[in-house]
C-alpha positions as CSV (number, residue, x, y, z in Angstrom):
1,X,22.7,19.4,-2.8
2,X,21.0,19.4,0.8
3,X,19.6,22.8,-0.1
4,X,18.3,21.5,-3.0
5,X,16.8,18.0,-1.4
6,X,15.1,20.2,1.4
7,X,13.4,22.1,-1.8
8,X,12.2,19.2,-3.5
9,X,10.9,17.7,-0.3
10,X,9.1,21.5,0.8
11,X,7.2,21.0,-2.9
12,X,6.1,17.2,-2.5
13,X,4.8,18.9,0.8
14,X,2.7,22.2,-0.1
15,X,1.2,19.6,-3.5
16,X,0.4,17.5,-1.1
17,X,-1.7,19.8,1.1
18,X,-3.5,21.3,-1.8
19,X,-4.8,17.9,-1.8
20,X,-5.6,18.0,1.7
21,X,-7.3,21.8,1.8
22,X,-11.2,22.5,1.0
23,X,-12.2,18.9,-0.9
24,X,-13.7,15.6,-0.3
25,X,-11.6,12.6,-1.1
26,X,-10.5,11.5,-4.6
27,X,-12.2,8.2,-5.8
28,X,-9.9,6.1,-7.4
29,X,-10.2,2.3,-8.3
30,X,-8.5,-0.2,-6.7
31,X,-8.0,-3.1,-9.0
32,X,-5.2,-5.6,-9.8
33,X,-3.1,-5.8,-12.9
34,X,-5.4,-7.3,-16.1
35,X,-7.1,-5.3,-18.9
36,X,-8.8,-2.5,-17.6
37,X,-10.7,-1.7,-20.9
38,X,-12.7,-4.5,-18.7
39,X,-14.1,-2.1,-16.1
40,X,-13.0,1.1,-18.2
41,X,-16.8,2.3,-17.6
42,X,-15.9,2.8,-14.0
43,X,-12.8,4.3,-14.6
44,X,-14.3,6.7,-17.3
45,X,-16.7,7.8,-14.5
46,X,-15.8,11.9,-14.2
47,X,-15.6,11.1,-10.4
48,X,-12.9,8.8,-10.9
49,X,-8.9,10.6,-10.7
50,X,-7.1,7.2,-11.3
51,X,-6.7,3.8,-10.8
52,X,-4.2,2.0,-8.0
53,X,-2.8,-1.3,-9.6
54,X,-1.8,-4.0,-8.1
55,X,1.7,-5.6,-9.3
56,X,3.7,-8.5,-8.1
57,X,7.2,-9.0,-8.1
58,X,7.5,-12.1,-9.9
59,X,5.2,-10.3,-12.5
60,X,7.9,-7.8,-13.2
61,X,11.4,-9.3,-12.8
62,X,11.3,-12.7,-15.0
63,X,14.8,-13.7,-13.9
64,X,17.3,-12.1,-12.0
65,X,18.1,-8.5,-13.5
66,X,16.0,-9.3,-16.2
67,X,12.9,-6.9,-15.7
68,X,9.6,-6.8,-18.2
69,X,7.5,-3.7,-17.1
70,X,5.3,-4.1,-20.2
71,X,1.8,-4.7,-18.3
72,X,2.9,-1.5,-16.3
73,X,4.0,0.7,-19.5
74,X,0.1,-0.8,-21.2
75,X,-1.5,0.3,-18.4
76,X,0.2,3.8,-18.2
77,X,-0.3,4.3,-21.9
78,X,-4.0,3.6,-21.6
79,X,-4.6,5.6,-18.7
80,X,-2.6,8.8,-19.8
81,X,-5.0,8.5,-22.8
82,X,-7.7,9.0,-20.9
83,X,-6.9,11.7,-18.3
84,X,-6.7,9.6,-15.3
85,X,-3.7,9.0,-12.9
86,X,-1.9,5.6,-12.0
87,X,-0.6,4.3,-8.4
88,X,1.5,1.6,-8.6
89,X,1.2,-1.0,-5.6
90,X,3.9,-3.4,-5.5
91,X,3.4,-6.3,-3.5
92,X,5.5,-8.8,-1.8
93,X,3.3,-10.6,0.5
94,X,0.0,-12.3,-0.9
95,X,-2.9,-13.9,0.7
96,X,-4.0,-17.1,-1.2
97,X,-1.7,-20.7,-0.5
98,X,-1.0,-21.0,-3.9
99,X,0.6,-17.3,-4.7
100,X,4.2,-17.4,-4.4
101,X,4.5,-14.3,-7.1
102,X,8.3,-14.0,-6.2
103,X,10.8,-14.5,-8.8
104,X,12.1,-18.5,-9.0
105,X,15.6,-17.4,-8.2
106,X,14.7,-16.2,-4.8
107,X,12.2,-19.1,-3.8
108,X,15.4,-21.5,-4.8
109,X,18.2,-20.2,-4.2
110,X,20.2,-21.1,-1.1
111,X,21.1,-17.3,0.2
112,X,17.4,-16.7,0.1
113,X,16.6,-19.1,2.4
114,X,12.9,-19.9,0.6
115,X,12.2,-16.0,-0.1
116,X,9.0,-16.8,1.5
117,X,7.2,-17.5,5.0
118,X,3.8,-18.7,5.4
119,X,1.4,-16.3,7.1
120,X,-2.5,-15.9,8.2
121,X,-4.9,-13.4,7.1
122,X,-8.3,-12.2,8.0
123,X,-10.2,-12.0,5.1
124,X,-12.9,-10.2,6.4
125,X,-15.8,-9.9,8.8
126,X,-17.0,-13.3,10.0
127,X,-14.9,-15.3,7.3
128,X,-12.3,-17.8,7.9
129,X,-8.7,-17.8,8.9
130,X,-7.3,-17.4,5.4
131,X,-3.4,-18.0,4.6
132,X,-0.5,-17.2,2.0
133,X,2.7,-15.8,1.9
134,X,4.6,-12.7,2.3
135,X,8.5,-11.8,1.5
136,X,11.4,-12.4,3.8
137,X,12.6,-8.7,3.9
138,X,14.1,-8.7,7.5
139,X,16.5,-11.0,5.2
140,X,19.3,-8.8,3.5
141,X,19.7,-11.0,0.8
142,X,16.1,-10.9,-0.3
143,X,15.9,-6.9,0.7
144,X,18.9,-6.1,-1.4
145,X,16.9,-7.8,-4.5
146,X,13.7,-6.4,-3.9
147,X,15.1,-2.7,-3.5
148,X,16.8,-3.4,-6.6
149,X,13.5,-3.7,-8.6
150,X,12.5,-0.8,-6.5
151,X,15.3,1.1,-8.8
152,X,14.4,0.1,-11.7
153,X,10.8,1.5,-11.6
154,X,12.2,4.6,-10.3
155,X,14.7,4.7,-13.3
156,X,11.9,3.8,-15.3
157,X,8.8,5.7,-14.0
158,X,9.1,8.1,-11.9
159,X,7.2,11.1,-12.2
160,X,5.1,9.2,-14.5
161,X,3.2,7.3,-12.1
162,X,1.4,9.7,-10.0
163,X,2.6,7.0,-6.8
164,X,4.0,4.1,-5.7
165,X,2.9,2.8,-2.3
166,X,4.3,-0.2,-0.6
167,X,2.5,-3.1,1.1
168,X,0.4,-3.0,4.1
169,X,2.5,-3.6,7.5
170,X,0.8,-6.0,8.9
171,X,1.8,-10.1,8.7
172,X,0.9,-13.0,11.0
173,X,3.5,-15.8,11.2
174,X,4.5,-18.5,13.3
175,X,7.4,-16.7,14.9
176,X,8.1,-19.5,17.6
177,X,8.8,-22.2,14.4
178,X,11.0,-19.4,12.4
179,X,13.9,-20.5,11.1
180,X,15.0,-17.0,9.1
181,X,16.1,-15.0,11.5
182,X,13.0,-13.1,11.8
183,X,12.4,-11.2,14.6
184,X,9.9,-7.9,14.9
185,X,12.6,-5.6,15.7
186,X,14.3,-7.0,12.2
187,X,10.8,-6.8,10.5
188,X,10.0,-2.9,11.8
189,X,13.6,-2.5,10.6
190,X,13.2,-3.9,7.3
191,X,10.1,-1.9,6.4
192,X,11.8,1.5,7.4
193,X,14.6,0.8,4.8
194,X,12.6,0.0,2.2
195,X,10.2,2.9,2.7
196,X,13.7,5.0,3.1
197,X,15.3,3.5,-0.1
198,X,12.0,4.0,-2.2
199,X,11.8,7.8,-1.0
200,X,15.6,8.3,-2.1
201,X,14.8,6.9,-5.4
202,X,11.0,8.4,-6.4
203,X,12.2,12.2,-5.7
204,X,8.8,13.9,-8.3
205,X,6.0,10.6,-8.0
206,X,4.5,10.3,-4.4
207,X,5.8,7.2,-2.0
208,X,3.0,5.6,0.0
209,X,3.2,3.6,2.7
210,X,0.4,1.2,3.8
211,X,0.3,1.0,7.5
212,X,-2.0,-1.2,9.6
213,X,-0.9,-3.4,12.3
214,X,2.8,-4.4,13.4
215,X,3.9,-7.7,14.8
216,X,4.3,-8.2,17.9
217,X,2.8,-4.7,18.7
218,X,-0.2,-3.6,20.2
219,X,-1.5,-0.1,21.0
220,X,2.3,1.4,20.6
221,X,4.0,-0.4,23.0
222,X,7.3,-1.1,20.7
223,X,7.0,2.2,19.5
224,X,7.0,0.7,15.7
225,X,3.4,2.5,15.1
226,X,4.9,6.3,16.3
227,X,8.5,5.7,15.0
228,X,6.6,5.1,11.4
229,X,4.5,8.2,11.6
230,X,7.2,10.5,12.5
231,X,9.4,9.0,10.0
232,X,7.0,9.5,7.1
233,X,6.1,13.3,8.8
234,X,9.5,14.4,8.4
235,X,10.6,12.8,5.0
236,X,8.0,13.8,3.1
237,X,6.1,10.2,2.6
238,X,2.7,9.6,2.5
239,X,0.7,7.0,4.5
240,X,-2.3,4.7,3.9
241,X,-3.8,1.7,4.8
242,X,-6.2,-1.5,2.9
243,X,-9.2,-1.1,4.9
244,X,-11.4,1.9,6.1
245,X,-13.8,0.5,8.8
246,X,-14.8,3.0,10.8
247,X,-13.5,2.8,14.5
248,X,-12.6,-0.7,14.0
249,X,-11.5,-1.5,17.4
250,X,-8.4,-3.2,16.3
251,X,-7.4,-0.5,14.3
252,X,-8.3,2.1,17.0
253,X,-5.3,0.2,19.0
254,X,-3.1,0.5,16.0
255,X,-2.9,3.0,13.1
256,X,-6.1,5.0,13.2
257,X,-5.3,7.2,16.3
258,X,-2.6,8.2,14.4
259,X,-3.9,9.4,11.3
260,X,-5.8,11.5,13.3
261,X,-3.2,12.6,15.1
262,X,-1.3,13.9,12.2
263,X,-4.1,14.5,9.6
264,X,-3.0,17.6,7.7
265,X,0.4,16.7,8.2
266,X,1.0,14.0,5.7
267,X,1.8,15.0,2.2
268,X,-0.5,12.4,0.9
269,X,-3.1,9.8,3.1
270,X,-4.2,7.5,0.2
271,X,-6.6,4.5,2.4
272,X,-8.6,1.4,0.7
273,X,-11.7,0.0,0.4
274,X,-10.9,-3.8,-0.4
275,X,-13.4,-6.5,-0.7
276,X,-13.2,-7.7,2.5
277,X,-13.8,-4.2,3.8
278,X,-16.9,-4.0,2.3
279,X,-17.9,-7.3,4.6
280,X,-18.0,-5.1,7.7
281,X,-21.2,-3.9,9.0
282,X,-21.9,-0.9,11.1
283,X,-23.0,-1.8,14.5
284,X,-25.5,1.0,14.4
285,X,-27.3,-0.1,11.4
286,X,-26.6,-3.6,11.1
287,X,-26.1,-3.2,7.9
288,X,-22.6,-3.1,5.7
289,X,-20.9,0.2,5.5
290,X,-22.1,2.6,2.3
291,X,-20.3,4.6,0.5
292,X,-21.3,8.1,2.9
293,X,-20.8,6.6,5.9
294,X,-16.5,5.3,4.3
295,X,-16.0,8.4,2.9
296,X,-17.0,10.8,6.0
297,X,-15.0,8.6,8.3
298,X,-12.0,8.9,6.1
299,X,-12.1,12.3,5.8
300,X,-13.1,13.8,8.7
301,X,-11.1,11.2,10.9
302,X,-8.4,10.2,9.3
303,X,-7.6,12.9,7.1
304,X,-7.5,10.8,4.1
305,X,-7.5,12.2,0.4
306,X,-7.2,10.0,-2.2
307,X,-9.5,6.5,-1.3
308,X,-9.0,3.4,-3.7
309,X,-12.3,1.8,-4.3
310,X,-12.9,-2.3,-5.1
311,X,-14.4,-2.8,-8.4
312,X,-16.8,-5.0,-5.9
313,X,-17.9,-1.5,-4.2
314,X,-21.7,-1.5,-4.7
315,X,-22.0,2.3,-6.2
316,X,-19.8,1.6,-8.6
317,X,-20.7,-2.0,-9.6
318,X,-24.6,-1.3,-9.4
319,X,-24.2,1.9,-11.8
């Protein structure tokens, strides 16, 4: 059986860099779960590979065990028929006061204590503070649960979906007025098991990570950021991240050095251009990033080869 794991995992590697060798960047769309016959011109597009979905838990487990993955198996269905590849996001942490999109149980339940904590978000360049939610993994209760769904979708998808990548790393929360036994050792913790459970349960569709920031981190000093990077190195996981801005000084004390430290290592370095990516401007110009100046960043940088494009993306809206 180890033999055979250690083969499995050498294959996810050498697909991965015949990704990586002697090509730009895969275009994909980045969207979040609706009818895409709405934008299927842009996904029709011959420089378009797939399309990364966004799907929330409370979307996909209607009560406790009881799990609809309908809107995935439509999505799938339409997307096979068309030659183009799907990446499932699953997301646990939302960015909106009004999206709680975890299943009722958890929010009410006494052993979940809430299911939820409130957290800020920057929404992009220049906007304001904005604020939601995200999941109480460092909580057993809620992880067991939300690695259960995990499970499922294996059971019920894997090597169907091209990928499944989890949630960006970063949160912001009032850890001084916590009252759920969070703690960033807890949280960094958390992550790693679900990102370990996912891998031991996907073993032919790619796991992706989405890695960013860390609480209470900054520039490596807990380690989280280089513990992360060597875990995903030697297991075989791929690594990504929700916004390209290139040498974002934030991100230049965070994930990016790291990319570049281990591009062509990674089986798979899928990043994002969300919407409020697209609000950041290049010093040099004064003007917002284009699509040339993303995509050679990415690639020659951070050695990414798969990026997931907004549907608000000017080349692709204005065509």
């Amino acid at each position: 059986m180890k033999i055979t794991t250690q083969l499995i995992g050498l294959g996810f590697f050498v697909f991965g860099l015949s990704l990586l060798m002697g090509q730009s960047p895969q275009n994909y769309i980045y969207t979040s779960s609706g009818d895409l016959r709405e934008i299927e011109k842009m996904i029709m597009r011959e420089d378009i590979g797939g399309v990364q979905i966004v799907y929330n838990w409370k979307a996909l487990e209607k009560s406790k065990d009881v799990y609809d993955f309908s809107v995935i198996e439509k999505d799938l269905d339409y997307l096979n028929s068309i030659h183009k590849k799907l990446f499932i996001q699953l997301q646990d942490r939302f960015f909106e006061p009004q999206a709680r999109y975890i299943p009722d149980y958890v929010l009410n339940d006494k052993e979940y204590t809430g299911g939820l904590v409130a957290q800020y978000d920057n929404p992009g360049e220049n906007k304001p503070v904005g604020s939601g939610w995200v999941t109480q993994q460092w909580n057993s209760a809620v992880q067991k649960r939300f690695q259960k769904l995990i499970e499922a979708l294996a059971k019920k998808f894997d090597g169907k979906i091209q990928g499944i990548n989890l949630p960006e790393t970063a949160i912001d929360i009032e850890i001084k007025k916590d009252k759920t036994g969070f703690s960033c050792d807890r949280y960094f913790q958390a992550e790693l098991e679900n990102l370990k459970f996912t891998r031991s349960v996907f073993h032919h569709s790619y796991v992706l990570q989405y890695v960013n920031f860390f609480p209470c981190e900054w520039d490596n000093d807990h380690q989280y950021m280089s513990r992360l990077f060597d875990f995903a190195y030697k297991n075989n996981i791929g690594l990504g991240g929700p916004d390209i801005v290139p040498n974002k000084k934030a991100q230049m004390k965070n994930s990016y050095p790291f990319f570049h430290q281990y591009k062509g290592k990674l089986s798979l370095v899928a990043m994002a251009v969300q919407e409020p990516t697209l609000t950041y401007k290049n010093p040099k110009t004064g003007k917002n990033f284009t699509k040339e100046e993303f995509t050679e960043y990415a690639e020659n940088y951070l050695g990414v080869t798969i990026i997931f494009w907004s549907v608000e993306s000017p080349w692709l809206r204005d065509s």
